[in-house]
C-alpha positions in Angstrom: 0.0 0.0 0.0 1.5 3.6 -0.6 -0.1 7.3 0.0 1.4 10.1 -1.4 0.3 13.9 0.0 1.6 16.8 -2.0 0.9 20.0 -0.3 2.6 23.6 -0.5 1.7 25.6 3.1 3.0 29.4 3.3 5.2 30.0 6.0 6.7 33.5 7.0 9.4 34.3 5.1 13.3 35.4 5.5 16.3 35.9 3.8 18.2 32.8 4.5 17.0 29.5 5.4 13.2 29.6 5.7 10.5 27.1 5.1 8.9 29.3 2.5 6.5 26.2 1.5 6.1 22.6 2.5 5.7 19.1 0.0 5.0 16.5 2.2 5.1 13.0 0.4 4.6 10.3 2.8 4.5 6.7 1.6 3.4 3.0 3.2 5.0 0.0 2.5 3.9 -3.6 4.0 4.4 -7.2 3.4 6.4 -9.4 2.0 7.3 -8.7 -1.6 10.9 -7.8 -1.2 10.6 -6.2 -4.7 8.4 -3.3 -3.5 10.4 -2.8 -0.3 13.6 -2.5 -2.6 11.5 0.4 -4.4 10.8 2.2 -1.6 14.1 2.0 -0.3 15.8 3.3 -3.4 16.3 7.2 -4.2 16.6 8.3 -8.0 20.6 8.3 -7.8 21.0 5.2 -5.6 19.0 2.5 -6.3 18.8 -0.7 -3.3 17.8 -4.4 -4.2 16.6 -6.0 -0.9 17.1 -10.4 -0.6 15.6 -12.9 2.0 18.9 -14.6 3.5 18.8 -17.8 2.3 15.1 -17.8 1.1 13.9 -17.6 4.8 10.7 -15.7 5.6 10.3 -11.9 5.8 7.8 -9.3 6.4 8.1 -5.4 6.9 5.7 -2.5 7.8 7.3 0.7 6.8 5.8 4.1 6.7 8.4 7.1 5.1 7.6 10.7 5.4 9.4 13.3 3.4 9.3 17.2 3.6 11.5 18.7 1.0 15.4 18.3 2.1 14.9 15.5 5.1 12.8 12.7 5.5 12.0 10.6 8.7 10.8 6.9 8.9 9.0 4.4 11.4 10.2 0.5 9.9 9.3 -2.7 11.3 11.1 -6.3 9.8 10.8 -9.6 10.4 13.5 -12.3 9.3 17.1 -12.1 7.7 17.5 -9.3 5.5 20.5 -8.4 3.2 20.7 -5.0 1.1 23.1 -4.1 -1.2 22.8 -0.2 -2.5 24.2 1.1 -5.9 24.7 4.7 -7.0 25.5 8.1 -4.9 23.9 8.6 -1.9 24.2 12.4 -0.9 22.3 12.1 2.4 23.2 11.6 5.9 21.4 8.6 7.4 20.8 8.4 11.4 19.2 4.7 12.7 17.5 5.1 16.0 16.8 1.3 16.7 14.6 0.2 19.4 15.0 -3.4 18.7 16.5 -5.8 16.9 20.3 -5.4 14.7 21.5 -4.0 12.5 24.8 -4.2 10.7 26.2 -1.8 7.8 29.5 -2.5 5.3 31.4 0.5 6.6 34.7 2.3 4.7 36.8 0.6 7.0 34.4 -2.2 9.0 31.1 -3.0 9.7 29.2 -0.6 11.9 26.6 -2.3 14.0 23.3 -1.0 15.1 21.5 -2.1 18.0 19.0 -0.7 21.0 20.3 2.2 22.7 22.9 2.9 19.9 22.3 5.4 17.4 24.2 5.1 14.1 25.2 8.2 11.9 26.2 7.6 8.1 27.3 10.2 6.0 27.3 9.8 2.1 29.4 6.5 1.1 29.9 5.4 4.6 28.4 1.9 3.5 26.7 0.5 0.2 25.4 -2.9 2.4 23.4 -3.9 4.8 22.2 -6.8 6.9 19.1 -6.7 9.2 18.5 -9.1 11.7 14.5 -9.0 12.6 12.5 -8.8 15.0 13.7 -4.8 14.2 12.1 -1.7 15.1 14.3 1.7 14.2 13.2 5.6 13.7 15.3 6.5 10.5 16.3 10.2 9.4 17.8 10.8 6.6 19.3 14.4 5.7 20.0 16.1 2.7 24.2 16.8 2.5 23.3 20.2 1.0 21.3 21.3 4.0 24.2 20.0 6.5 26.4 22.4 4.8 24.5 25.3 4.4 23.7 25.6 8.2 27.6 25.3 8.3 27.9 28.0 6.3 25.3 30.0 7.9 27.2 29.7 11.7 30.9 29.8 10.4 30.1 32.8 7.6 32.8 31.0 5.5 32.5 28.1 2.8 32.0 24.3 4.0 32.8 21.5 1.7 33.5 18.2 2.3 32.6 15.5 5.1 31.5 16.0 8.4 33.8 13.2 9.5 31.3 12.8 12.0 31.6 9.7 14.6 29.1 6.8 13.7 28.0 6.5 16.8 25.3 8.0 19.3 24.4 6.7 23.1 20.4 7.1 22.6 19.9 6.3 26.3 20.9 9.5 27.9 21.7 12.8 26.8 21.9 14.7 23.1 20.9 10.8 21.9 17.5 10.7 23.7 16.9 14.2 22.8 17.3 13.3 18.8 15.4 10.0 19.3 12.6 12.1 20.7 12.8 14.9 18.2 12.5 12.4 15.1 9.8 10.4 17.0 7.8 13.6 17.4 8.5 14.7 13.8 7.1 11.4 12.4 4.5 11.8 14.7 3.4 15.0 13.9 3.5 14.0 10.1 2.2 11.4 9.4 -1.7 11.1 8.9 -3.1 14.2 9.3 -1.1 15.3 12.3 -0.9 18.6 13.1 2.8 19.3 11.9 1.3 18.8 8.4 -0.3 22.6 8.9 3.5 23.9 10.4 6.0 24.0 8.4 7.8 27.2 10.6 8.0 23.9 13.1 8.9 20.9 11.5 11.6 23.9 9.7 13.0 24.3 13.6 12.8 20.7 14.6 14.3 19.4 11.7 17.2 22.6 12.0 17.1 21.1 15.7 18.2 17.7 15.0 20.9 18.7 12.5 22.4 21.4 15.0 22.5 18.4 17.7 24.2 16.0 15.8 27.2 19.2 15.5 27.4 19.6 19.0 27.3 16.4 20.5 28.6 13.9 18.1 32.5 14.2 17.1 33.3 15.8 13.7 35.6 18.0 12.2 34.3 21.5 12.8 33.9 19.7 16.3 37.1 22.5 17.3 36.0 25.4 16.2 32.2 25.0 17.3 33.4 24.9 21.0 35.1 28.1 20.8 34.0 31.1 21.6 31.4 32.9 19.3 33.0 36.2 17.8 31.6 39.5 19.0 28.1 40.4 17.2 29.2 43.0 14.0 28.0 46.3 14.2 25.1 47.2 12.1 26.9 48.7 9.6 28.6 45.3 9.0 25.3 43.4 9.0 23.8 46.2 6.8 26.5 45.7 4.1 26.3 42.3 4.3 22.6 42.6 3.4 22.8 44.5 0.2 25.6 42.0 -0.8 23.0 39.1 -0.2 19.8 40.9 -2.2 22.1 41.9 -5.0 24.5 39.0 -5.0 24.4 38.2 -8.8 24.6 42.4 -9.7 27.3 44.3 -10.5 28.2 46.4 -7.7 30.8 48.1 -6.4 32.4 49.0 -3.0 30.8 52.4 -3.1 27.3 51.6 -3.4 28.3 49.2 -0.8 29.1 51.4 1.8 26.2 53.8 0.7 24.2 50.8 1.9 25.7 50.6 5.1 25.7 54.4 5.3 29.2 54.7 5.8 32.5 55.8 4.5 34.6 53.0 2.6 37.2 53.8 5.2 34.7 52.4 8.2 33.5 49.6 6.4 36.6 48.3 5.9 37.8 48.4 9.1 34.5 46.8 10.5 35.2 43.9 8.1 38.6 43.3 8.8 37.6 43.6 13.0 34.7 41.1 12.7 34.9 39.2 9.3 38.7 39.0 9.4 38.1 40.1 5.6 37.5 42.7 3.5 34.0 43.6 1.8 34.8 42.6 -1.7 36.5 39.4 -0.9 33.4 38.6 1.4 31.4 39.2 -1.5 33.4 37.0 -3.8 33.4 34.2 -1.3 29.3 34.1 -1.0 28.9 34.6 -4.8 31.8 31.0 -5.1 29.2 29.5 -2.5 26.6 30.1 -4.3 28.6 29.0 -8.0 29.4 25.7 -6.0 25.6 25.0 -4.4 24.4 25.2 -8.1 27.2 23.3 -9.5 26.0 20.3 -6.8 22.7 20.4 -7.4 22.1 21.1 -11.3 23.3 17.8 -11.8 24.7 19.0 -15.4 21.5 20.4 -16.3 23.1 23.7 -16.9 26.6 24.9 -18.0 29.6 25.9 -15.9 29.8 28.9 -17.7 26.3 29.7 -17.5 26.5 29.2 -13.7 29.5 31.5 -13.5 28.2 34.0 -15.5 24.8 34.5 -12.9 27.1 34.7 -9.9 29.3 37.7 -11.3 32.3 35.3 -12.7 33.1 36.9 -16.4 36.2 35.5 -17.0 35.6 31.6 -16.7 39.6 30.8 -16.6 39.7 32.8 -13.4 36.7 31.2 -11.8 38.1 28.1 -12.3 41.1 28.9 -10.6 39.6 30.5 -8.0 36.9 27.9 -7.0 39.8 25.2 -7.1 41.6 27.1 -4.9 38.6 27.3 -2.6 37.1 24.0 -2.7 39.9 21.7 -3.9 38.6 20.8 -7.6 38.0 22.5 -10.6 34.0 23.0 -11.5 34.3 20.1 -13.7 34.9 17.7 -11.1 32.1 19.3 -8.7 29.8 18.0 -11.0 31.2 14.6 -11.4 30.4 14.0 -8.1 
């Protein structure tokens, strides 16, 4: 059995990220056709065939809920179950079991799932699995994009590559329990017609919740720098000029109009970015115009051209974008896209 729910619900709206609207596609899946269970465990770039070990008996009662950039799941099996996935995956997974086990082909060796241990897998962390029923688990899965650009948003630099985040998560105690509730309440509150369904502002914050939990509590590599101290708050001639840069970020505009903006000299402006931003104002706007160049090169999947994509985000000379965006994020555009 599957349902599918498309809606689109208006939420308030601000300049970065913002539930503006919410699709909400939730789908059933029970049984024992192994088949239909390998379909709704597959995305469009990573498909998953799903076998009965050794021809015993299975049966499953899954119910997936998706809402635009992360999707949350309540799954039941029975039996011996082995996947083996194909393709990219460009999500984060989290496993919440409450029984049952659980064991996925890491990078290095198998990571095993059971009660009271959360598992975290970035993108490529493991291609098989093996589940070992009676198993109950709460599943999230996140969108890599959205990891990185609430990154972005509390760093106020570029983000790429892994999290490098630990696998692991005590779900007993703690950040763990916290996440197990937040997903069970997100389900919850989807599914049917619960009442997140007419609150996308909320499941935006819970869903913003979970992802900001998993940075502070679970070891990563921004682990460091997230324990530090925040910088002091940036006057509002900062914040000002870093406005105008975000509404006219694909415009032509110069240091001038600027600091007209921020209703300063060039003189104070500078200063104030160098103090707080450790930059200056056009290389600040350089670096969120090569974000944005790099979040469409990610997500066009070669739909459009690299020098299309330069072009919107103020890059004339294609030569120097390509050196530059190597020398930010490692690659050349080319290989972005590959990805």
């Amino acid at each position: 059995m599957s349902v599918h729910s498309d809606r689109s619900t208006v939420g308030s709206s601000i300049r970065q990220p913002a539930l503006q609207s919410m699709v909400l596609r939730e789908t059933a899946r029970s049984g024992t056709d192994l088949d239909e269970l390998s379909e709704a465990l597959s995305t469009p770039k990573a498909a998953i065939k799903m076998t009965a070990e050794r021809n015993t008996s299975i049966a499953y009662n899954c119910n997936f809920i998706s809402v635009d950039d992360v999707s949350v799941a309540d799954c039941y099996y029975e039996g011996t179950i082995v996947g083996k996935r194909d393709g990219v995956v460009d999500r984060m997974a989290i496993f919440l079991p409450t029984t049952g086990n659980m064991t996925f082909g890491g990078r290095r060796e198998p990571i095993y799932s059971v009660p009271g241990r959360g598992v975290i897998l970035e993108p490529g962390d493991a291609r098989g699995t093996s589940i070992s029923g009676p198993r109950r688990h709460l599943c999230m899965f996140i969108d890599q994009a959205r990891i990185t650009r609430r990154l972005t948003h509390m760093f106020e630099r570029t983000i790429n590559g892994d999290l490098d985040i630990h696998p692991d998560i005590d779900l007993t105690a703690g950040a763990g329990l916290v996440l197990q509730q937040i997903v069970a309440n997100l389900h919850g509150g989807l599914s049917g017609n619960g009442p997140l369904q007419r609150s996308p502002l909320a499941v935006n914050s819970l869903c913003d919740a979970a992802i900001y939990l998993l940075l502070e509590a679970c070891p990563n590599r921004y682990s460091n720098e997230l324990e530090q101290t925040a910088p002091a708050p940036a006057p509002r001639h900062v914040k000002w000029a870093i406005d105008y840069m975000q509404e006219h970020i694909a415009e032509p505009i110069t240091l001038d109009e600027i600091a007209s903006a921020a209703k300063v000299s060039i003189r104070t402006l500078q200063q104030g970015f160098r103090q707080f931003r450790n930059t200056t104002p056009m290389s600040y706007l350089h670096e969120i115009r090569m974000l944005a160049a790099h979040r469409d090169l990610l997500e066009t999947d070669g739909r459009q051209a690299i020098a299309d994509i330069a072009l919107r985000w103020g890059f004339s000379h294609l030569g120097r974008f390509a050196a530059d965006y190597r020398k930010r994020f490692g690659q050349l555009p080319s290989q972005a896209r590959k990805r």
